[in-house]
DSSP file (Angstrom, degrees, kcal/mol; ACC not computed):
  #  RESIDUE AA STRUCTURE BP1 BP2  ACC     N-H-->O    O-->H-N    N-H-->O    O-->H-N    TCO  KAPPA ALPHA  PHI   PSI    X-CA   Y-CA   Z-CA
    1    1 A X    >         0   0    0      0, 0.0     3,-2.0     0, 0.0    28,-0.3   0.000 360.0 360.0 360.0  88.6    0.0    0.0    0.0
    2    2 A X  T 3   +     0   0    0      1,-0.2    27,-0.1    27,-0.0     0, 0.0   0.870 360.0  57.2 -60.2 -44.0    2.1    2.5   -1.5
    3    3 A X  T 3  S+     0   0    0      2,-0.1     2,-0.4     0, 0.0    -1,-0.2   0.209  77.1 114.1 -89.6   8.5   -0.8    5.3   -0.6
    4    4 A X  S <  S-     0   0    0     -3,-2.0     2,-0.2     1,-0.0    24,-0.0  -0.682  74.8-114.0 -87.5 144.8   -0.7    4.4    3.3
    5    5 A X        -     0   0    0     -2,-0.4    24,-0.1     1,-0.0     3,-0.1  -0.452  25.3-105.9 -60.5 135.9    0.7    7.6    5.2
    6    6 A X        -     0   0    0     -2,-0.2     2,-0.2     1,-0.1    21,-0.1  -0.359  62.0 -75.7 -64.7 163.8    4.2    7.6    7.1
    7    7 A X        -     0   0    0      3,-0.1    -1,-0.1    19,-0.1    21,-0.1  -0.374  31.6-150.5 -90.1 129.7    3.4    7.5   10.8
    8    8 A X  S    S+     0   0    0     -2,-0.2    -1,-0.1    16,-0.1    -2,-0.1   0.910  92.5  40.7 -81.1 -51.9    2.2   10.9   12.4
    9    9 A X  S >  S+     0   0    0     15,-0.1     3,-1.8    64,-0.1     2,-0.4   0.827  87.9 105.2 -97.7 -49.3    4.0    9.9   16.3
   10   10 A X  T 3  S+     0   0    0      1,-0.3    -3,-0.1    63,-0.0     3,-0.1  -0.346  88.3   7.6-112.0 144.2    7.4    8.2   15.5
   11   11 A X  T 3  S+     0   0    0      1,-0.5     2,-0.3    -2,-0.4    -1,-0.3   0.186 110.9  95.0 124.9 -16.2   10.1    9.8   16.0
   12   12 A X  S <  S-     0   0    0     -3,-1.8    -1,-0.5     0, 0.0     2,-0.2  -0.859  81.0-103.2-133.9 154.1    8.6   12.7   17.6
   13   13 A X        -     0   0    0     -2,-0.3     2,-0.4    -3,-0.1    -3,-0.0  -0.574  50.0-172.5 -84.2 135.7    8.0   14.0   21.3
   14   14 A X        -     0   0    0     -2,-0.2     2,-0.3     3,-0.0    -5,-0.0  -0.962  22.8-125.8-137.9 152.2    4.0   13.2   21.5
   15   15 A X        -     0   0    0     -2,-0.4     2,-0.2     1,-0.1     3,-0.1  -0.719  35.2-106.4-106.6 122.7    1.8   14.3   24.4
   16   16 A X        -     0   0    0     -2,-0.3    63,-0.1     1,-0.1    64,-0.1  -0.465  45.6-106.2 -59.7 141.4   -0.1   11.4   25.9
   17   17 A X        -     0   0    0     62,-0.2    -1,-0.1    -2,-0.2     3,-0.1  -0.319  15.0-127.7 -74.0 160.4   -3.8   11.8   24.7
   18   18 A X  S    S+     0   0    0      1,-0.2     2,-0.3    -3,-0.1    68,-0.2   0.954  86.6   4.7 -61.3 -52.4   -6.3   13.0   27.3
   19   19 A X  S  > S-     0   0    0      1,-0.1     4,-2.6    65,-0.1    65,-0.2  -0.879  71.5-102.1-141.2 165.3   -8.4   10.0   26.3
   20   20 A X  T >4 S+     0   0    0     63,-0.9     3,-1.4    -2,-0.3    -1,-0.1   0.906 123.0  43.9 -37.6 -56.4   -9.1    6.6   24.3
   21   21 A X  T 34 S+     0   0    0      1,-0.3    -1,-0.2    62,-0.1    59,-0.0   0.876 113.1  49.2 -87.8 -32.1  -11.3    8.1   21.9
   22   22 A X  T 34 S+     0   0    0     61,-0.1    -1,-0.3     2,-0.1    -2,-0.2   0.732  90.4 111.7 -67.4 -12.1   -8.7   11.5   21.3
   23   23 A X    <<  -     0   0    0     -4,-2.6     2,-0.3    -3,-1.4    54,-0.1  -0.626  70.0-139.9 -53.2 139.5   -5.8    8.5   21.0
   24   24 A X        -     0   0    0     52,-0.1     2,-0.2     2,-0.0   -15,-0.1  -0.948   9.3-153.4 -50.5  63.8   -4.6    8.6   17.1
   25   25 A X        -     0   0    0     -2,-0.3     2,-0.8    54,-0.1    52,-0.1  -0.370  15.9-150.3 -47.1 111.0   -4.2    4.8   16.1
   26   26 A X        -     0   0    0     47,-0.3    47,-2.7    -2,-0.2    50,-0.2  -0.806  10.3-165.8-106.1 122.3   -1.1    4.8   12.9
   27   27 A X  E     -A   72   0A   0     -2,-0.8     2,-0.2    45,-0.2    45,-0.2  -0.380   5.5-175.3 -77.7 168.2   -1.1    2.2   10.2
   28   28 A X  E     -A   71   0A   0     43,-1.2    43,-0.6   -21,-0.1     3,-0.1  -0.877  39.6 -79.0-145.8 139.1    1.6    1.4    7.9
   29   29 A X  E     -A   70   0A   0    -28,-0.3     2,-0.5    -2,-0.2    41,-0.2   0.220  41.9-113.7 -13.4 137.1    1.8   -0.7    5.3
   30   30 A X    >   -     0   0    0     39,-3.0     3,-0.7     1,-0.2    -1,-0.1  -0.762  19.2-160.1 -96.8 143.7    2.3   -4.3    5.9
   31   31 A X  T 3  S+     0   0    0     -2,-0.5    -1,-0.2     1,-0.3    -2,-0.1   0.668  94.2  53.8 -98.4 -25.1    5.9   -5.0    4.4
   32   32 A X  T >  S+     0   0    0     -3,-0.1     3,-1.4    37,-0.1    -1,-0.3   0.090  76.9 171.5-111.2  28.7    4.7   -8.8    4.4
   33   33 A X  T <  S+     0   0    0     -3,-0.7    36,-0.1     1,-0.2     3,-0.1  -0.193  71.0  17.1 -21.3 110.6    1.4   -8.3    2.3
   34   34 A X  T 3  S+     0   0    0     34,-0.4     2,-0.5     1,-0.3    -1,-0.2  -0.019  98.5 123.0  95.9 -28.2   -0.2  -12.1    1.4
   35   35 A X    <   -     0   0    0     -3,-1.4     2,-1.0    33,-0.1    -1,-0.3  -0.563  62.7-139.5 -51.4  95.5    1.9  -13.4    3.9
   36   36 A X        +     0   0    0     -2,-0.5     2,-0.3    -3,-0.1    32,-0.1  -0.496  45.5 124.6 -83.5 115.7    0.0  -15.3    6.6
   37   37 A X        -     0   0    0     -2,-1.0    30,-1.1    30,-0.2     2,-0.1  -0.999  54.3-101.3-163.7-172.1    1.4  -14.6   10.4
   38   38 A X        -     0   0    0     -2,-0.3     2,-0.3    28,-0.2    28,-0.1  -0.451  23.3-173.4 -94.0 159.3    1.0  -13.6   13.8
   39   39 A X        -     0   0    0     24,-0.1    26,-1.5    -2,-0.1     2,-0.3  -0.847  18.7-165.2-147.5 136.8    2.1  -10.2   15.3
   40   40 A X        +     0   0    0     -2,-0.3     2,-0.3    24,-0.2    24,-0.2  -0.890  18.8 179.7 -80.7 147.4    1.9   -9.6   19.3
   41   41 A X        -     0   0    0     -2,-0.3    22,-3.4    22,-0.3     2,-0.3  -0.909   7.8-164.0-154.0 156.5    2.0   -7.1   21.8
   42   42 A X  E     -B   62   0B   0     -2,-0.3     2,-0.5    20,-0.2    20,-0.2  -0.994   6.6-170.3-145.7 135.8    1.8   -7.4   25.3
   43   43 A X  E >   +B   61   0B   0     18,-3.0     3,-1.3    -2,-0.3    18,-0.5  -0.668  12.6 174.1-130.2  83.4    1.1   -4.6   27.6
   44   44 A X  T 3  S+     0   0    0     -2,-0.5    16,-0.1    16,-0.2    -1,-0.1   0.082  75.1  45.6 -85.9  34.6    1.7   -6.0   31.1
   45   45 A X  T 3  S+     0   0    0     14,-0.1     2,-0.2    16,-0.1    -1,-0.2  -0.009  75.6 155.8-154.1  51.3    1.3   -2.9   33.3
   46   46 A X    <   -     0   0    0     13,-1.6     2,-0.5    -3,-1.3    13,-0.1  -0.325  17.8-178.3 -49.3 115.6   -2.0   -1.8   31.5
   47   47 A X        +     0   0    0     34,-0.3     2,-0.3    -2,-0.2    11,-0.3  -0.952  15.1 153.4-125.9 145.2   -4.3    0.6   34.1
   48   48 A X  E     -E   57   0C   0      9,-2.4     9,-0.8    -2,-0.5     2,-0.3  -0.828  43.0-100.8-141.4-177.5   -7.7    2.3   33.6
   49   49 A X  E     -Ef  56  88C   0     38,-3.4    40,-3.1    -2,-0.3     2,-0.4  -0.840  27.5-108.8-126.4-179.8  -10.1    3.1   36.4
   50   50 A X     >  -     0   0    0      5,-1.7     4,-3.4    -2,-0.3    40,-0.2  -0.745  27.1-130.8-106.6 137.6  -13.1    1.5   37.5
   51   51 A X  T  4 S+     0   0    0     38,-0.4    -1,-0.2    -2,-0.4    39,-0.1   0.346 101.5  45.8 -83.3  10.9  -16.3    3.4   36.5
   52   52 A X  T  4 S+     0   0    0     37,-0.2    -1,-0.3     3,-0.2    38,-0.0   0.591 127.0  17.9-122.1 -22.1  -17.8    3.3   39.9
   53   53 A X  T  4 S-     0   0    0      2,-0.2    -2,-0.2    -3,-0.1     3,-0.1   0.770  80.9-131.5-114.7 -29.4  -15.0    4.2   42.3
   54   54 A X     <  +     0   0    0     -4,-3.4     2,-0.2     1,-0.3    -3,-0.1   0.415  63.0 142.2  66.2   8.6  -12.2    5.9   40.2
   55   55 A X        -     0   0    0      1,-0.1    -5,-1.7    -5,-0.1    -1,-0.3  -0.561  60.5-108.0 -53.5 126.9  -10.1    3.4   42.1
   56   56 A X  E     -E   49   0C   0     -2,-0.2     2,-0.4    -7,-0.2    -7,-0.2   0.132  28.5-155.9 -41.4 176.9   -7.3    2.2   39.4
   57   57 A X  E     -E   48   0C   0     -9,-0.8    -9,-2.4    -3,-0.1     2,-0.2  -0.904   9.2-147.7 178.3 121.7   -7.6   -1.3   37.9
   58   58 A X        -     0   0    0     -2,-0.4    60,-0.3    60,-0.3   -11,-0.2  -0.555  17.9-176.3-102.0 162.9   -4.3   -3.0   36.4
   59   59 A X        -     0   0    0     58,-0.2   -13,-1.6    -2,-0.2     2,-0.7  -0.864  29.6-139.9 176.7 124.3   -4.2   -5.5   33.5
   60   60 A X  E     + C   0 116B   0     56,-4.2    56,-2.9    -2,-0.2     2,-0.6  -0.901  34.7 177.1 -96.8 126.3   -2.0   -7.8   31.3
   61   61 A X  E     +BC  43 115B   0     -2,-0.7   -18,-3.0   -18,-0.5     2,-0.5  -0.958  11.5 179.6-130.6 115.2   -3.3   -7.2   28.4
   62   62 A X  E     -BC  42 114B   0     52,-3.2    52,-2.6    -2,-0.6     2,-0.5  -0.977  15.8-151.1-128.0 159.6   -1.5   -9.1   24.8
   63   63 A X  E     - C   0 113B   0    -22,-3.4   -22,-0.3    -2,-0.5     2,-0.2  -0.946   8.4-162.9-119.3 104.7   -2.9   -8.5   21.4
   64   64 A X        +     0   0    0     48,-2.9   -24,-0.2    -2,-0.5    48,-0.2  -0.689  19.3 169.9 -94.0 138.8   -2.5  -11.5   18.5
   65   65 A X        -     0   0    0    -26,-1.5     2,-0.2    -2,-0.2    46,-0.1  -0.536  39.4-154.9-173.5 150.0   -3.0  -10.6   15.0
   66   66 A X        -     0   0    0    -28,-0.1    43,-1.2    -2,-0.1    44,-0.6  -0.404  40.8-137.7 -79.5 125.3   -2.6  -11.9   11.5
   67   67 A X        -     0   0    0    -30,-1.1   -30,-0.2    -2,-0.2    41,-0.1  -0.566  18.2-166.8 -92.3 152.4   -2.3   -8.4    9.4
   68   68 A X  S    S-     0   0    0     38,-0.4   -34,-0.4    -2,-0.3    40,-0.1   0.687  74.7 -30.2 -96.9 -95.5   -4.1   -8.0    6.1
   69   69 A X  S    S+     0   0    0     38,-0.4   -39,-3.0    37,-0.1   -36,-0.2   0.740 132.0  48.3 -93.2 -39.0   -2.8   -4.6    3.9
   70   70 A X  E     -A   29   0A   0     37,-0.3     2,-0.3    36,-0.2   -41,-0.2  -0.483  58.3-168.6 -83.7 156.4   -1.9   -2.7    7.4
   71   71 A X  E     -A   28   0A   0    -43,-0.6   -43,-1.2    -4,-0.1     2,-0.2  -0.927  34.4-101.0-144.2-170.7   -0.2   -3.2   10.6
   72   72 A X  E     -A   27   0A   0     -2,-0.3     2,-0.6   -45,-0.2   -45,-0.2  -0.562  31.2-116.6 -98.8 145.7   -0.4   -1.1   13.6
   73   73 A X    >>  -     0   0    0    -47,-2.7     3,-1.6    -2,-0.2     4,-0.6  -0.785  15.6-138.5 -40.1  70.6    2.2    1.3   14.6
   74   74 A X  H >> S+     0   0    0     -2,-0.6     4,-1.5     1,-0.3     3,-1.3   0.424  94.8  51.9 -36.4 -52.8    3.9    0.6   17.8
   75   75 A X  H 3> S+     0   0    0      1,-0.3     4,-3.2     2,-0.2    -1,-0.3   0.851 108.3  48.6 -33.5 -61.8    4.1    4.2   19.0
   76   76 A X  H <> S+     0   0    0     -3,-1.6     4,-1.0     1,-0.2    -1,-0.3   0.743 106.3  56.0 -82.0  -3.4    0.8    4.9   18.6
   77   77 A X  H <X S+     0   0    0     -3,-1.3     4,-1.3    -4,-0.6    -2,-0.2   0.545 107.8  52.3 -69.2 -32.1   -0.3    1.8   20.3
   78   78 A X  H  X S+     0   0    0     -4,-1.5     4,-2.2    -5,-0.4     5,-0.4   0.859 109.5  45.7 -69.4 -49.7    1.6    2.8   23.1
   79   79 A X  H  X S+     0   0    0     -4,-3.2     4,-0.8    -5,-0.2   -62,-0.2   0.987 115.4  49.0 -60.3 -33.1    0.0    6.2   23.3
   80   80 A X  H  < S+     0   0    0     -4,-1.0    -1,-0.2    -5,-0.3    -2,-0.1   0.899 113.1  44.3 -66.7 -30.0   -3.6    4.6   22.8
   81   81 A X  H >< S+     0   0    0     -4,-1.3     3,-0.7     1,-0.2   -34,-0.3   0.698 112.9  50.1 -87.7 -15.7   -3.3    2.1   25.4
   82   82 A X  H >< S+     0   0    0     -4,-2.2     3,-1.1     1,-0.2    -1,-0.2   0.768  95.0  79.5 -83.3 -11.8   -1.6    4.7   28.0
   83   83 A X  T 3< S+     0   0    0     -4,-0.8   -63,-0.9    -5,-0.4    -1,-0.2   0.336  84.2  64.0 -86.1  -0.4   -4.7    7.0   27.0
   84   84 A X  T <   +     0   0    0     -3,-0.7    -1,-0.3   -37,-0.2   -35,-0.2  -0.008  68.9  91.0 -95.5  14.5   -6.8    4.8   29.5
   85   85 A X  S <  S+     0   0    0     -3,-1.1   -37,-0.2   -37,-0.2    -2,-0.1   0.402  98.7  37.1 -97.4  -7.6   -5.1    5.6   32.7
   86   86 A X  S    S+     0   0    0    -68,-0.2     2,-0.2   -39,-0.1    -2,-0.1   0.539 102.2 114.8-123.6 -21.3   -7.7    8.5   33.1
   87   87 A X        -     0   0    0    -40,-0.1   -38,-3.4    -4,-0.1     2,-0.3  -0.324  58.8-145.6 -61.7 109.5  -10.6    6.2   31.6
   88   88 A X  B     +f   49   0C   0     -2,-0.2     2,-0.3   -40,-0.1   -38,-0.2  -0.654  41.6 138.2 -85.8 151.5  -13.4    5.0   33.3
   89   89 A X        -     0   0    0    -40,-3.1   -38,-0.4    -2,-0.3   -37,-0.2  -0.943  52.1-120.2-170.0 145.3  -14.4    1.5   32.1
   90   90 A X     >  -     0   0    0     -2,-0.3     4,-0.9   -40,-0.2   -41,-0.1  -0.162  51.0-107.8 -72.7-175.3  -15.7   -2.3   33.6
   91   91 A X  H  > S+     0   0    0      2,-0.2     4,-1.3     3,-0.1     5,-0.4   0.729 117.9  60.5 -96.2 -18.9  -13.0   -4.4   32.4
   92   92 A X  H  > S+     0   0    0      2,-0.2     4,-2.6     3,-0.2     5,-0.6   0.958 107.1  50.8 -75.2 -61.0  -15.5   -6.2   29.5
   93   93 A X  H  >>S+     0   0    0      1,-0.2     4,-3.3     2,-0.2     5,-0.5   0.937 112.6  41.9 -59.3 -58.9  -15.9   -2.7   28.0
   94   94 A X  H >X5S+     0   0    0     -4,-0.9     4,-2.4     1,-0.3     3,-1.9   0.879 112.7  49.9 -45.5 -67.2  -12.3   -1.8   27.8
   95   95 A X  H 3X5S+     0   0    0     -4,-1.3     4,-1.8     1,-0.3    -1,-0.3   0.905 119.0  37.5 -33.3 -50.2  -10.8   -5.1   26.5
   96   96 A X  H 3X5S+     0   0    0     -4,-2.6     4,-2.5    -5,-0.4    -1,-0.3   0.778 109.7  55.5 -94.7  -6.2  -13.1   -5.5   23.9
   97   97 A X  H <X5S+     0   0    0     -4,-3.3     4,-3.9    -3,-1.9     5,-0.2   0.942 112.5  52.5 -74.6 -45.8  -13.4   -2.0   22.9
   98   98 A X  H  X<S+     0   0    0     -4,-2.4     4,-2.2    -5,-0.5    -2,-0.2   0.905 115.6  42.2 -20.8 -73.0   -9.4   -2.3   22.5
   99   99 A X  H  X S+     0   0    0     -4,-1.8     4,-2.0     1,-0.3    -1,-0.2   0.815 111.2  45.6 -53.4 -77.9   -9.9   -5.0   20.7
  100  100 A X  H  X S+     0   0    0     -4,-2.5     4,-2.2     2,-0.2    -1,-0.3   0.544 112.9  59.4 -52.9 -30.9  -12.9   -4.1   18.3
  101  101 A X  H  X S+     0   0    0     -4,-3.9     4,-2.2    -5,-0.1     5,-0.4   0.977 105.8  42.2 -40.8 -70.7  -11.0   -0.7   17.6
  102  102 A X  H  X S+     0   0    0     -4,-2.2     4,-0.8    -5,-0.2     3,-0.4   0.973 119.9  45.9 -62.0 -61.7   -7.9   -2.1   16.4
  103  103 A X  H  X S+     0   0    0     -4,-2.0     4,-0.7     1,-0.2     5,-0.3   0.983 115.5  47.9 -38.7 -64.7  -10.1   -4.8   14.2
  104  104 A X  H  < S+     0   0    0     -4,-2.2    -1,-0.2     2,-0.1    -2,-0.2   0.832 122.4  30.4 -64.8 -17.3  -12.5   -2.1   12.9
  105  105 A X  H  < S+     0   0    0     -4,-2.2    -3,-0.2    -3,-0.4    -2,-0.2   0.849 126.0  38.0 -97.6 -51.8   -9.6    0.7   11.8
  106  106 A X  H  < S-     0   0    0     -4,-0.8   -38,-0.4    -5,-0.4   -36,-0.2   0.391  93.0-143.7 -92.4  16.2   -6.6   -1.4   10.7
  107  107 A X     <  -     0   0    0     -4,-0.7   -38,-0.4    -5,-0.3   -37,-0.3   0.824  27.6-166.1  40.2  60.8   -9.0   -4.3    8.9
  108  108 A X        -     0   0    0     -6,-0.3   -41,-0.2    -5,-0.3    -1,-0.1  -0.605  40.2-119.1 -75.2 155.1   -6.5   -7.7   10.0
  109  109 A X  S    S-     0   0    0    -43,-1.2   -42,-0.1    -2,-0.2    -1,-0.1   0.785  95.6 -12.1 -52.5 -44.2   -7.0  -10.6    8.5
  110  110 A X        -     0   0    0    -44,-0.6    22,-0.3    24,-0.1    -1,-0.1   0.356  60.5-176.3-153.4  21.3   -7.8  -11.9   12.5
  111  111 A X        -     0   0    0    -45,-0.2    20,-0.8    19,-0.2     2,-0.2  -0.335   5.6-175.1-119.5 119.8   -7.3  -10.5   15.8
  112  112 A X  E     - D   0 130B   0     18,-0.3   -48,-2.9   -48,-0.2     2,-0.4  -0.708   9.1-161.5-114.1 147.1   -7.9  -11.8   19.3
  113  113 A X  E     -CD  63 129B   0     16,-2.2    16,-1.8    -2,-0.2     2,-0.4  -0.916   1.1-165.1-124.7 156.8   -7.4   -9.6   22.7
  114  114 A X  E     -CD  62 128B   0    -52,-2.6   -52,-3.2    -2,-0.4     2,-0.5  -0.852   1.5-167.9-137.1 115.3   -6.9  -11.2   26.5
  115  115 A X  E     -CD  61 127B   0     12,-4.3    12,-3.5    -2,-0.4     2,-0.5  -0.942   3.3-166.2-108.3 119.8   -7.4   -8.8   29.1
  116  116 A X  E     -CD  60 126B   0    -56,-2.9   -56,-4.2    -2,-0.5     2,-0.5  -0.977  18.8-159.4-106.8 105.2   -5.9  -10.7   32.9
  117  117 A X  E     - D   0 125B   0      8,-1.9     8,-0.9    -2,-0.5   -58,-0.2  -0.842  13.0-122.4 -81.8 111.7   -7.3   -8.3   35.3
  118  118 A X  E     -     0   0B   0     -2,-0.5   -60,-0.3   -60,-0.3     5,-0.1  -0.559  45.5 -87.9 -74.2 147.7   -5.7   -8.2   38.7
  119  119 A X  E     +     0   0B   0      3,-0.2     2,-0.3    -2,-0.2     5,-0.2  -0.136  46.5 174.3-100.6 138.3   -8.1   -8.9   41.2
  120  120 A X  E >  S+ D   0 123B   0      3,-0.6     3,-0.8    -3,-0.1    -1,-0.1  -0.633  86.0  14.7-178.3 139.9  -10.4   -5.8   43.0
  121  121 A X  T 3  S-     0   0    0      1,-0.3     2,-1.1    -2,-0.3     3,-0.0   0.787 133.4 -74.2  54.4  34.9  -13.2   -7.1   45.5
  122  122 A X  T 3  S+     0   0    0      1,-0.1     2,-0.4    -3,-0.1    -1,-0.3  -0.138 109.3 107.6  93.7 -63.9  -11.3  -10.6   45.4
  123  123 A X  E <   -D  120   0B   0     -2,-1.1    -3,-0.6    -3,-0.8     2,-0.3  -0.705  58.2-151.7-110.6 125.6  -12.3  -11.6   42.1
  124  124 A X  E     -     0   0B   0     -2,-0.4     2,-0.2    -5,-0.2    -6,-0.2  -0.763  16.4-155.1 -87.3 141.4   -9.7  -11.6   39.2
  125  125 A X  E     -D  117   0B   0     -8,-0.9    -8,-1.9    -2,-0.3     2,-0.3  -0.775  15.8-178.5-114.1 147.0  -11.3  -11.0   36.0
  126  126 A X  E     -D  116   0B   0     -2,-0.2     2,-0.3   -10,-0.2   -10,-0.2  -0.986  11.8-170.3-138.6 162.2   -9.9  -12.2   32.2
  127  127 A X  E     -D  115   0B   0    -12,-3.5   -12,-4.3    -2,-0.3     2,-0.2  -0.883   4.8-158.3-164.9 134.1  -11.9  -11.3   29.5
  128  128 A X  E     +D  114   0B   0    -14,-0.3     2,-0.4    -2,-0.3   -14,-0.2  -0.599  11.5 175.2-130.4 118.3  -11.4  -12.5   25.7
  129  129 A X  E     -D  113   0B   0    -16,-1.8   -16,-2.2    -2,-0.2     2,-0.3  -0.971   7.5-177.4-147.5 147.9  -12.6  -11.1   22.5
  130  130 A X  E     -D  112   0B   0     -2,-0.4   -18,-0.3   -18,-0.2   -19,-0.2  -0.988  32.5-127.7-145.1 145.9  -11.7  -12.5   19.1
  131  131 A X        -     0   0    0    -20,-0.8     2,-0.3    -2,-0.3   -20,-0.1   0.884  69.5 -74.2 -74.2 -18.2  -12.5  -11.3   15.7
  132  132 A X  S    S-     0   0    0    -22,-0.3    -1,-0.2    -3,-0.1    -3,-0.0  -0.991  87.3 -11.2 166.0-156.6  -13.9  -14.6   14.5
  133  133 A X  S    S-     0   0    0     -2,-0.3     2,-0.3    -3,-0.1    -1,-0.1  -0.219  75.3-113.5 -57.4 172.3  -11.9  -18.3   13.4
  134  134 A X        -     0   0    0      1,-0.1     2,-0.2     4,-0.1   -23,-0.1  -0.732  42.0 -80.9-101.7 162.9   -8.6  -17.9   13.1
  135  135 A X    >   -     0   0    0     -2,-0.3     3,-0.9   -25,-0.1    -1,-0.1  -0.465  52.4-103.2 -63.8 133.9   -7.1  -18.3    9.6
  136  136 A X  T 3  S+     0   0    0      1,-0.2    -1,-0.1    -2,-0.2     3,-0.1  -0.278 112.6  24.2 -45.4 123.1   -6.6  -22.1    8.7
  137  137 A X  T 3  S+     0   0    0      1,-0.3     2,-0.8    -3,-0.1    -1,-0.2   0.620  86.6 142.8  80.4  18.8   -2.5  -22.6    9.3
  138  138 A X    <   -     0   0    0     -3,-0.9    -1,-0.3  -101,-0.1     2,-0.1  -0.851  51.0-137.2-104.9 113.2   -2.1  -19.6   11.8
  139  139 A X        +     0   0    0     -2,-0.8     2,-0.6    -3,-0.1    -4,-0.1  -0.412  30.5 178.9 -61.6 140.8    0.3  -20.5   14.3
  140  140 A X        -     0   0    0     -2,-0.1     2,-0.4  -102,-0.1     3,-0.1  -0.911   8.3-161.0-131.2 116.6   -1.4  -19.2   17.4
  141  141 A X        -     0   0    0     -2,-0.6    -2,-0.0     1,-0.1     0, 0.0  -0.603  37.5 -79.3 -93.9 158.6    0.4  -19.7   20.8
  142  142 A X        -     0   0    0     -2,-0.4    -1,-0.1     1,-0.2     0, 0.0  -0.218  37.6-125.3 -46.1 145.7   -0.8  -19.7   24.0
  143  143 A X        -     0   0    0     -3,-0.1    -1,-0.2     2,-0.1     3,-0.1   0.338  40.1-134.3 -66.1   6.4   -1.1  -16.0   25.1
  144  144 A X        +     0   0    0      1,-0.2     2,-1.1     0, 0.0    -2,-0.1   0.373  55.0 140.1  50.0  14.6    1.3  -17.1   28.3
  145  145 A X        -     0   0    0      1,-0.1    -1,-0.2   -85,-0.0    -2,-0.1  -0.729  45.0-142.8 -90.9  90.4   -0.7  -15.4   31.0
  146  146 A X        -     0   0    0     -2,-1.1     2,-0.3     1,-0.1    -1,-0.1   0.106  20.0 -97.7  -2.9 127.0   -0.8  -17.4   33.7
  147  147 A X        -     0   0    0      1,-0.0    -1,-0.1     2,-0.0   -31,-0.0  -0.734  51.2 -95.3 -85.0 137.3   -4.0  -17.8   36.1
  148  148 A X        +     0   0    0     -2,-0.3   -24,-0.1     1,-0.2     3,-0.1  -0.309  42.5 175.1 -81.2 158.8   -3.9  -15.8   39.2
  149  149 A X    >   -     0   0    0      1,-0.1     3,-0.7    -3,-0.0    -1,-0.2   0.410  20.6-152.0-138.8 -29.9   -2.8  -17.4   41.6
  150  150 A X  T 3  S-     0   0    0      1,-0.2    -1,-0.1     2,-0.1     0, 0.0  -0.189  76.5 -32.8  31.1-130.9   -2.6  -14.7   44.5
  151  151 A X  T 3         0   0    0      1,-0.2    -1,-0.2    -3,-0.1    -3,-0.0   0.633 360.0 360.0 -76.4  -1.7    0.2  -15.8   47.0
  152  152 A X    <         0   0    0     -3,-0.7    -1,-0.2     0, 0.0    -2,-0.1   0.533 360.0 360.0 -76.7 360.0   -0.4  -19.8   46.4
């Protein structure tokens, strides 16, 4: 995709956005177009707040996906996912909004999110979104998050 734009954020000092929806997501061209494989990121000291308390709420959060014409900018993935630290959210909306963002702008071939929510009130939460099957012959590995465990 000759006609995708160079990348707004890297390279350059960028001011965390106020919020998810003022975050700037940047494609680029995928350098392996037709090429089926997996891409990660894993953002294990993810925070938002919790929409009833404003108490913070922590999160391992990794993101699989097989890229189609696009794939996501690192930079600006940093800045979108740090753009929740002021965001109030349950943990269901944020993961999958993550999730369903990146799927609806940068069009991948496949993309699955796992948000491992450290534990509030006790109860540790993980919560799963995928865009549909995965492509037939897509290596997928475990997402390597553990199950909390607390001190045991």
């Amino acid at each position: 995709m000759s006609d995708t734009p160079a990348p707004k954020f890297l390279g350059s000092n960028t001011a965390l956005p106020a919020s998810p929806e003022e975050a700037e997501l940047d494609y680029v061209a995928n350098p392996r177009s037709g090429e089926l494989y997996l891409v990660r990121f894993a953002a294990p000291e993810f925070t938002s707040l919790c929409p009833v308390t404003g108490q913070p709420d922590f999160a391992h959060i990794v993101i699989d996906y097989a890229p189609g014409e696009t794939i996501v900018e690192s930079k600006s993935l940093k800045l979108f996912l740090c753009s929740f630290r002021n965001h109030n959210g349950f943990h269901e909306d944020v993961t999958v909004g993550i999730g369903k963002r990146l799927f609806d702008e940068m069009a991948p071939r496949w993309l699955r999110i796992g948000g491992y929510w450290y534990p509030r009130g006790g109860i540790p939460i993980d919560v799963f979104w995928q865009s549909g099957a995965p492509p037939e012959n897509l290596w997928l590995p475990d997402q390597g998050v553990a199950p909390y465990r607390g001190r045991g």
